[in-house]
C-alpha positions as CSV (number, residue, x, y, z in Angstrom):
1,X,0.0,0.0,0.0
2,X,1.3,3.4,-1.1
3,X,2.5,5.4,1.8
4,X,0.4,8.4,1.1
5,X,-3.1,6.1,1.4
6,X,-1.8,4.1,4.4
7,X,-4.0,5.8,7.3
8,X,-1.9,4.0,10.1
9,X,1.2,4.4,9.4
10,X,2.6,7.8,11.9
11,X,4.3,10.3,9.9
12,X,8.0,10.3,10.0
13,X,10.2,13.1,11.6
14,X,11.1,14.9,8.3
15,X,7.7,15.4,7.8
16,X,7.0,16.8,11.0
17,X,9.6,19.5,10.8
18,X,8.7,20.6,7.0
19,X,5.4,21.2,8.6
20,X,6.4,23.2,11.6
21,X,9.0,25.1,9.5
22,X,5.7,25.7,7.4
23,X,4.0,26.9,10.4
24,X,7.0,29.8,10.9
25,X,8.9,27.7,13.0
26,X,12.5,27.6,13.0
27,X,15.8,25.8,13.6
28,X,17.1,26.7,16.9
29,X,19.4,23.9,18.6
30,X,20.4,20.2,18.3
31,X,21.5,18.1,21.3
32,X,22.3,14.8,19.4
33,X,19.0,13.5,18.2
34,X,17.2,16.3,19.8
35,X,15.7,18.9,17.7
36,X,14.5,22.4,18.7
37,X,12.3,24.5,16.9
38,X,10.6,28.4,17.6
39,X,8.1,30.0,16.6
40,X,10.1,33.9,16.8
41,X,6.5,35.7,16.9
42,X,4.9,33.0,19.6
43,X,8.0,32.0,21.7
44,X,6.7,28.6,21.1
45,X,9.0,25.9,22.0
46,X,9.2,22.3,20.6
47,X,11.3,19.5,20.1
48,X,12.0,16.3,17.4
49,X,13.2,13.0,19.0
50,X,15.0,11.0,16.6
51,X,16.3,10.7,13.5
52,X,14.4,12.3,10.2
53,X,13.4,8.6,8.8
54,X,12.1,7.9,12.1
55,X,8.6,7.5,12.6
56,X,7.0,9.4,15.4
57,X,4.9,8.1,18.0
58,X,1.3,8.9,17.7
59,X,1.1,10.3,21.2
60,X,4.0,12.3,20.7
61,X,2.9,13.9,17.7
62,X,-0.6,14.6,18.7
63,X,1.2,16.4,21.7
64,X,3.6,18.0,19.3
65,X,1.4,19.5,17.0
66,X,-1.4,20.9,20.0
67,X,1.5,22.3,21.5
68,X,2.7,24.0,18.6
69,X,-1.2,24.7,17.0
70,X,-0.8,23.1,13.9
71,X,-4.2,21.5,12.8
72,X,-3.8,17.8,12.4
73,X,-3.8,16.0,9.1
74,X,-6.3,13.4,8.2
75,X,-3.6,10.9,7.3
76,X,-1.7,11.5,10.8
């Protein structure tokens, strides 16, 4: 099943920082596998665990993407 169809399958971490970067986040830090990411106008703080072709956990991302206010995709 094509990837893009496959309502299961969590999105990986790439995904999830084209999306914030999207959002007007940006690039702040790395602490090994340990992304940061602002929002300059919000002061909104997140992080990506992981590796970009890692998938993220679905309770993870759902807290991810509340904290940072990005509306969730049907797919995710």
């Amino acid at each position: 099943m094509c990837r893009a169809y496959a309502p299961d399958v969590p999105p990986k971490n790439r995904q999830i920082e084209v999306a914030l970067r999207l959002h007007g986040f940006v690039f702040k830090d790395q602490v090994g596998s340990h992304c940061h990411f602002e929002h300059p106008v919000l002061g909104i703080k997140v992080t990506i665990v992981g590796d970009p072709g890692d998938e993220m956990r679905k309770g993870t991302l759902h807290r991810l993407l509340k904290i940072a206010g990005i509306p969730k995709r049907p797919n995710w």
